[in-house]
C-alpha positions, 0 to 999 in steps of 0.5 A: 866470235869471241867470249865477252865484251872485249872493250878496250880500256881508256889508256893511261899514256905512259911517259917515255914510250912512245908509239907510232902506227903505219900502213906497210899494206903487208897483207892488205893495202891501207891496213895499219899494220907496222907498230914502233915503240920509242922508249926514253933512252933510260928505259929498261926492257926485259922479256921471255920468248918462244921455246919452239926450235924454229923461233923465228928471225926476229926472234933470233935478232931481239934475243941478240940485241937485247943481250948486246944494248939498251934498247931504244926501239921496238919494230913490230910488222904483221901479215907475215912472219918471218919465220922458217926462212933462213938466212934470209930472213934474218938479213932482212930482219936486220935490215929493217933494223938498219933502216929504223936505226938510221933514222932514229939515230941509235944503233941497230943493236937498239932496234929490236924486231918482232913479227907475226902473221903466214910463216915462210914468206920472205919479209917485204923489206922495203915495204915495211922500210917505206912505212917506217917515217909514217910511224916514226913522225906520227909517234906519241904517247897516246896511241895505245888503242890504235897500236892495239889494232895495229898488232892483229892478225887473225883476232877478231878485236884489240886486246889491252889494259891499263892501270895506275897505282899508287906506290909509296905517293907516287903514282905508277902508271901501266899499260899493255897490248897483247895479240893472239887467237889461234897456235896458241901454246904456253912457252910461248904462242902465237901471240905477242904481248907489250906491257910498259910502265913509267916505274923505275926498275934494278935490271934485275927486278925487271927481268925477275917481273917480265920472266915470273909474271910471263910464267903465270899468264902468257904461258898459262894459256893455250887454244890449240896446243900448237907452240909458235915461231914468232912470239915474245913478250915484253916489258919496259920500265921508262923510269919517268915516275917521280919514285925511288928506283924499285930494287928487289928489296923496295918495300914498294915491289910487292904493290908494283908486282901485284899491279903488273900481274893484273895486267898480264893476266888480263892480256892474257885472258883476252888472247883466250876471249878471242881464241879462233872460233871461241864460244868458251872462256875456260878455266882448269884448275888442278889442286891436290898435286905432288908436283907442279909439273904433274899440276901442268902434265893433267891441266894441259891434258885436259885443255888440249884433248879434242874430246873435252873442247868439242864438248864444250862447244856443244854444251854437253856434260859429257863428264867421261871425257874429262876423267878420260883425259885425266886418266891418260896424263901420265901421273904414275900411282893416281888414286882414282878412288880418292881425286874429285873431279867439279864442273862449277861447284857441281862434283862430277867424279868422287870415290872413282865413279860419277858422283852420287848427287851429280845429275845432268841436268846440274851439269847442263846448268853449268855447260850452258855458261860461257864461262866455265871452270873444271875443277880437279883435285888430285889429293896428292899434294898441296900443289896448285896450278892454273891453266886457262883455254877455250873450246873448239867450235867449227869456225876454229877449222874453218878460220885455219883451213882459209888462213892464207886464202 
């Protein structure tokens, strides 16, 4: 179950990344599930991790080798984890590292790892190991959509985009993946996001773009409230267009961002289309803010209250649960009596009460949609903050309760 068609681009391949798919038979014998990524030895690499205190060892291990050295490599296993398991699970992170380096020829501190899947399961190291000449010999520029598949876990389809662009003459090419449909929580969730370009990027650009438009879409996204171990979210710039390197001074940075942005929001919104169990693709708006964190403090209150997903699911306009929810986000002095609240362009809330020209049966109108947006204006401010989410059908509970069955 999932909101829209889902159907994956035709991917623009990009020069110097490289990407090759095995089959480890981590979860399920013969599934592809071990990605790498080859990069050009140019290649520039930035990204944003999980926040959660229990970030997993790969995380642990790609945050270290990322500050350490160029990055030539990226190692991806899913069906487990590797989180919540200790000292060992970061000696075993390491020797997949070790393992890919040998064969590669560069250093383990250029091998940076990533894993998703069933938390606190020591990671089959020589499984993933003895999948690694597979990968590394079938490795091209153009299998995007096969690596796609190749990240799932609980998704119930691959998720990408692909752009090209014209900057200043030379065209810029952008491609990404992303994976993720259930613990999905900004900062970060459980989902991991690839996004590589062939444009050539200052080392401080790349990580300004990877941090700012990380902000704005990954972590502008939530299914169930819950921050993962595992996730990441990476961007690597190859260098092979035919353009001047991009400083953040180039008048070509801003069409380059814009561009980028696009594709984030995109793998973003697809992890949201295919949360667990999802039947609505949900927008939450909050305009009128003093404060961008109050902004957050209401959309979040909103896109996690149990009340509000369940409704959605049913298609009832139950308006009160979305002024409940509003009410009890923490917003010290709220003027009830001058925010509004909209359902689409129908206005549930105005002047403290149900609006005077809301009716169910506009509201109905609304709910029956699988896309929706609920609008708040808090009338404070001129802060504005966005956050997408999903509803809560029986098939989330059902998908959770048998997830490692």
């Amino acid at each position: 179950m999932a909101v829209g068609p889902g159907t994956l681009p035709d991917f623009f391949p990009v020069a110097g990344i490289k990407l090759g798919i095995a089959s480890a038979g981590i979860k399920a014998p013969g599934r592809k599930d071990i990605v790498v990524f080859e990069l050009a030895p140019e290649t520039r690499v930035a990204g944003i991790f999980t926040r959660n205190q229990f970030c997993a060892a790969p995380v642990v291990l790609s945050r270290r080798h990322l500050s350490e050295g160029a990055p030539r490599y990226l190692l991806v296993n899913t069906g487990n984890a590797n989180a919540g398991t200790g000292e060992r699970g970061l000696s075993d992170a390491l020797a997949c590292c070790d393992a890919l380096a040998g064969r590669a020829g560069v250093s383990v501190a250029q091998v940076l790892p990533f894993s998703t899947g069933v938390i606190g399961e020591p990671l089959p190291v020589s499984k993933i190991i003895d999948a690694l000449p597979e990968a590394l010999a079938g490795a091209r520029e153009d299998r995007w959509q096969e690596a796609a598949s190749g990240i799932m876990t609980t998704d119930t389809r691959p998720k990408g985009a692909s752009r090209q662009v014209d900057l200043g003459g030379h065209t810029v090419t952008i491609s990404g993946i992303s994976k993720g449909a259930g613990m999905i929580r900004p900062n970060m969730a459980t989902m991991l996001g690839f996004i590589a370009t062939d444009a050539r990027l200052t080392p401080d650009v790349i990580q300004a773009l990877a941090s700012e438009l990380g902000e704005t879409s990954f972590n502008r996204i939530t299914i169930d409230g819950d921050t993962s171990t595992n996730d990441a979210c990476m961007l690597m710039a190859s260098g092979q267009y035919s353009g001047p390197e991009i400083a953040a001074d180039s008048p070509l940075l801003p069409a380059l961002r814009e561009a980028l942005k696009d594709v984030y929001l995109e793998l973003a919104h697809a992890i949201v289309r295919d949360g667990e169990g999802a039947t609505k693709f949900v927008t939450i708006d909050v305009a009128g803010a003093a404060t961008q964190q109050e902004a957050l403090d209401v959309a979040y209150t909103v896109a996690h209250s149990p009340l509000v997903k369940t409704a959605l699911f049913a298609s009832d306009p139950n308006w009160g649960r979305i002024l409940a929810a509003v009410g009890r986000a923490g917003i010290d002095d709220l003027d009830l009596n001058a925010l509004e609240i909209y359902l689409g362009d129908v206005c549930l809330v105005r002047s403290g009460g149900r609006a005077d020209d809301y009716t169910e049966e506009r509201g109905q109108a609304v709910m029956n949609e699988e896309e929706i947006t609920i609008a708040i204006d808090l009338k404070r401010g001129a802060i504005r903050e966005t956050v997408w989410t999903c509803d809560f059908s029986h098939d989330y509970v059902t998908i959770n309760a048998e997830y490692r069955s």
